[in-house]
C-alpha positions in Angstrom: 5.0 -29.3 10.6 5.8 -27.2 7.9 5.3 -23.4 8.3 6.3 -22.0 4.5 4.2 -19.2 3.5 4.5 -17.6 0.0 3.4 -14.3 -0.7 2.4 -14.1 -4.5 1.4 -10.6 -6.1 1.0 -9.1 -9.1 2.7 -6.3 -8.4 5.9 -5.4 -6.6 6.5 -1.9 -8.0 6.7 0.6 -4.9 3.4 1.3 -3.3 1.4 0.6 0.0 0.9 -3.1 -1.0 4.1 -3.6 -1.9 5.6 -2.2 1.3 3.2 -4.0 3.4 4.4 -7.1 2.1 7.9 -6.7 2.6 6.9 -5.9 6.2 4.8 -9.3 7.1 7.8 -11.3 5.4 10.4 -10.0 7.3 8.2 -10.1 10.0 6.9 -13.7 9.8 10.6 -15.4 8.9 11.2 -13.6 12.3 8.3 -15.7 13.9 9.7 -18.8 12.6 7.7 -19.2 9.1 9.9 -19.1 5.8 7.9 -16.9 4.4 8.7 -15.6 0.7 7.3 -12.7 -1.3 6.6 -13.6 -4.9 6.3 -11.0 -7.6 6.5 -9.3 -11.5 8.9 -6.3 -11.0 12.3 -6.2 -9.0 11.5 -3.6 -6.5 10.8 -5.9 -3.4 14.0 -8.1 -4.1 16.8 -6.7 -2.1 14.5 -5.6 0.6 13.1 -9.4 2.0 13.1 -12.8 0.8 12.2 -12.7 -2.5 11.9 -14.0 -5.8 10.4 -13.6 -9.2 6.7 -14.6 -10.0 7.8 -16.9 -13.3 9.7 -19.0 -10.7 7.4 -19.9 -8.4 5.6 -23.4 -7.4 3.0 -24.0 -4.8 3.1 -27.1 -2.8 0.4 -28.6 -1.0 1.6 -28.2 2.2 2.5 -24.2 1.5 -0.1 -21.4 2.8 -0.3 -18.8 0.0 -1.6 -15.6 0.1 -2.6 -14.2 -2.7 -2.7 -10.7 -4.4 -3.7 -9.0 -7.8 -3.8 -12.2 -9.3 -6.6 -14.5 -10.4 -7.1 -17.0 -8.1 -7.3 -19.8 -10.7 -3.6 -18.9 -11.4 -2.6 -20.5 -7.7 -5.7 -22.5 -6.2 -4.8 -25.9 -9.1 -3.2 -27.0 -5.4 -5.1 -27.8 -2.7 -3.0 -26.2 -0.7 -2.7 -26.0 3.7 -4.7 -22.2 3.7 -5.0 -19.9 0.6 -6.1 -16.4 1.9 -6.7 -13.4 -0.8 -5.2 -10.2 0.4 -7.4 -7.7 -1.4 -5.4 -3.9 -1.0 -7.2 -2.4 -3.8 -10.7 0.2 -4.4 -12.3 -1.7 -7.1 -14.8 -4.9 -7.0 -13.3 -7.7 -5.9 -14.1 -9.8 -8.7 -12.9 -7.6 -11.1 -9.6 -7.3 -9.4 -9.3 -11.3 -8.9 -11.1 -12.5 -11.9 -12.1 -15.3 -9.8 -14.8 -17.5 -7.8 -13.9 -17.8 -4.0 -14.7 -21.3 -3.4 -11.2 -22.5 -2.8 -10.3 -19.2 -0.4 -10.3 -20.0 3.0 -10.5 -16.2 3.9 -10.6 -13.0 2.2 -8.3 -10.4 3.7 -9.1 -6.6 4.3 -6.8 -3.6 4.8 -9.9 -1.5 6.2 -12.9 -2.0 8.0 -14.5 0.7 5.3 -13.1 -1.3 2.6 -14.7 -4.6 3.7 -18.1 -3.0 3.8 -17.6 -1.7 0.2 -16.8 -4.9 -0.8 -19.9 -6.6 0.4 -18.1 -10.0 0.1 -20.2 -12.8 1.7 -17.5 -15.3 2.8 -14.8 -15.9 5.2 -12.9 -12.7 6.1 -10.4 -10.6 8.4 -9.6 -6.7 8.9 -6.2 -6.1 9.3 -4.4 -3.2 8.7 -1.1 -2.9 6.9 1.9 -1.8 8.8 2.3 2.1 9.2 6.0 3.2 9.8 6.8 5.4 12.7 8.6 8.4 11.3 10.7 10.8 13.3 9.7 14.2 11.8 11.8 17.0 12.9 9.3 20.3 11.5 11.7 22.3 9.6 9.6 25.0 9.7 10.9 25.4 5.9 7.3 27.0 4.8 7.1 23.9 2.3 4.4 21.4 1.8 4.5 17.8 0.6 1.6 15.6 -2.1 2.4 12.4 -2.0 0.3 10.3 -4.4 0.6 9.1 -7.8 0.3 11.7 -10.6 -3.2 10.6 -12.4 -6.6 11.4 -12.1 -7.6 8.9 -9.2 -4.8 10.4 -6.7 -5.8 14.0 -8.5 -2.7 15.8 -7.0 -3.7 19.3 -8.5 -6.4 19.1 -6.1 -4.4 19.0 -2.9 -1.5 21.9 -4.3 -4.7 24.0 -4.4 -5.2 23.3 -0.6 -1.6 23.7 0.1 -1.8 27.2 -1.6 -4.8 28.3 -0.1 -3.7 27.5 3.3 -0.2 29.9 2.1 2.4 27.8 1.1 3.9 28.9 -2.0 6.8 26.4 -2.9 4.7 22.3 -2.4 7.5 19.1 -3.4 5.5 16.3 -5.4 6.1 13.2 -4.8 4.4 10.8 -6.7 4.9 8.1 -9.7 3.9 9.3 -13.2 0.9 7.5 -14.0 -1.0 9.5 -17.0 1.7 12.2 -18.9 -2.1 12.9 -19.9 -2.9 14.1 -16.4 0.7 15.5 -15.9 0.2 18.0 -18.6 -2.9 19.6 -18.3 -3.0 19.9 -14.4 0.6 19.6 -13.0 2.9 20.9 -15.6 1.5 24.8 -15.7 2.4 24.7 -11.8 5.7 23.5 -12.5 6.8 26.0 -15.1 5.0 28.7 -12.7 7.4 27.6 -10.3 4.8 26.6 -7.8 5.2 23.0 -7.9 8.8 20.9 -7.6 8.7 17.3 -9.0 10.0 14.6 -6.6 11.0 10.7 -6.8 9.2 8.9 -4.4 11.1 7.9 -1.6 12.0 4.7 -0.2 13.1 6.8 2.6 10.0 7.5 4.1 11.7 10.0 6.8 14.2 11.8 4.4 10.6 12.6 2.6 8.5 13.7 5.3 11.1 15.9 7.3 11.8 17.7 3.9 8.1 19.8 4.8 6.0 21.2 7.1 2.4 19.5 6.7 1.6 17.2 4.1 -1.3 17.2 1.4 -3.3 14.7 -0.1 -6.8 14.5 -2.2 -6.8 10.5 -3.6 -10.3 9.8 -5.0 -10.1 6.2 -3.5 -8.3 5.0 -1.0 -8.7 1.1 0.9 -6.5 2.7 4.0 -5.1 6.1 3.5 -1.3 5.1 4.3 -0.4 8.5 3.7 -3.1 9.6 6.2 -1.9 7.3 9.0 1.8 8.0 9.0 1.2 11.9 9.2 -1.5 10.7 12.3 1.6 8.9 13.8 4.4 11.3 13.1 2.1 14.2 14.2 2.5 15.9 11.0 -0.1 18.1 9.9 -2.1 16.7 6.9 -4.9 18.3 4.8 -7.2 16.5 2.1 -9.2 13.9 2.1 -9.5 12.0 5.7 -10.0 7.9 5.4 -9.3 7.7 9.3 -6.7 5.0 9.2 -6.7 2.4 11.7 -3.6 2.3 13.0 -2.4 -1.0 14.7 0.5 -1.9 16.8 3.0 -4.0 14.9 2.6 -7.2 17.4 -0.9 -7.4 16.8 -0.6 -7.1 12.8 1.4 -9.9 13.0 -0.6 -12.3 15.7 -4.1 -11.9 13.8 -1.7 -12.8 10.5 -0.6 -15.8 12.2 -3.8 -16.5 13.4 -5.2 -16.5 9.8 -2.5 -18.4 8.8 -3.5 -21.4 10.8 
């Protein structure tokens, strides 16, 4: 019986989605399914088995599951299972442009999320995979925001809390989002010589053990992956609390294989 899955998203940029993503494929080619993960960008393609979005074709005995793309762009199959992987804050419709009657289940990162939703059909909470970091405390009197630099993340917010609570030199690491934003909130604390502008690493560790605690006041967040590997690492974190459910990797992967039925 054939066991392909393929993982089609439109986006493969760095981000929680992204990473997750990676994650379940290596994890499920491990398993025994070949399992690909389709998307627009190159990020994802040295880091799992990969390929581009234009090159794709869904056969009708491939599961697919689906994210940040309109459904009607991958249900013309009727394929073995088509679950939608929904990582993001806004309505579900307006994210999937679509109607769920060819879904078999609609997937959740957060039980919080799911209820925000309100989504009357089929559906599963499981969280995304949260790396274990091994954080060494510098002790370096430096803090971390991680978070993209726009309005929704608002990373001016949490430099304020790292100030008030006394640290005086805070790394940002974050993609650029709005040069809007950038300006009018972030660059005054860069030229005061408060702030430092980071890349975001891929190196989750290097990141973390460059601080002491870790910062971080999103507006709207499905999981709080940010939240959850401070929780893990036992680094201290100050902001805005999701309360991440944090799940052991087997069991990620036996309710995905359950779904995947």
């Amino acid at each position: 019986m054939s066991k392909t899955v393929k993982i089609i998203s439109g986006w493969s940029k760095p981000g929680g989605s992204t990473c997750h993503f990676i994650w379940l494929t290596n994890k499920l080619n491990e398993e025994g399914y070949d399992c690909t993960f389709y998307g627009p960008h190159d990020w994802h393609k040295d880091k799992c088995q990969s390929g581009g979005i234009e090159g794709i074709r869904v056969l009708p005995t491939d599961r697919v599951i689906a994210h940040y793309v309109p459904i009607r762009a991958v249900d013309v199959v009727a394929n073995k299972r088509l679950i939608y992987s929904c990582h993001e804050s806004p309505s579900l419709s307006n994210v999937a442009d679509m109607s769920l009657d060819k879904v078999d289940v609609v997937h959740f990162v957060s039980e919080r999320q799911r209820l925000l939703q309100g989504v009357e059909h089929p559906q599963v909470v499981i969280p995304p995979h949260v790396q274990k970091v091994n954080w060494s405390a510098p002790k370096n009197k430096k803090a971390a925001v991680i978070g993209s630099i726009d309005s929704n993340k608002h990373p001016a917010q949490a430099i304020a809390l790292a100030r008030e609570a006394g640290y005086e030199r805070i790394l940002l690491f974050g993609k650029l989002n709005d040069p809007n934003y950038f300006v009018k909130h972030i660059l005054p604390l860069v030229v005061e010589g408060v702030v430092e502008i980071r890349q975001h690493e891929d190196d989750r560790e290097k990141m973390y053990n460059e601080v002491d605690a870790v910062y971080h006041s999103s507006h709207s967040e499905t999981f709080g992956l940010v939240e959850a590997e401070c929780k893990l690492a036992g680094i201290p974190y100050g902001g805005v609390q999701f309360l991440p459910q944090i799940m052991k990797e087997d069991e990620i992967i036996e309710a995905w294989k359950e779904i995947l039925q």
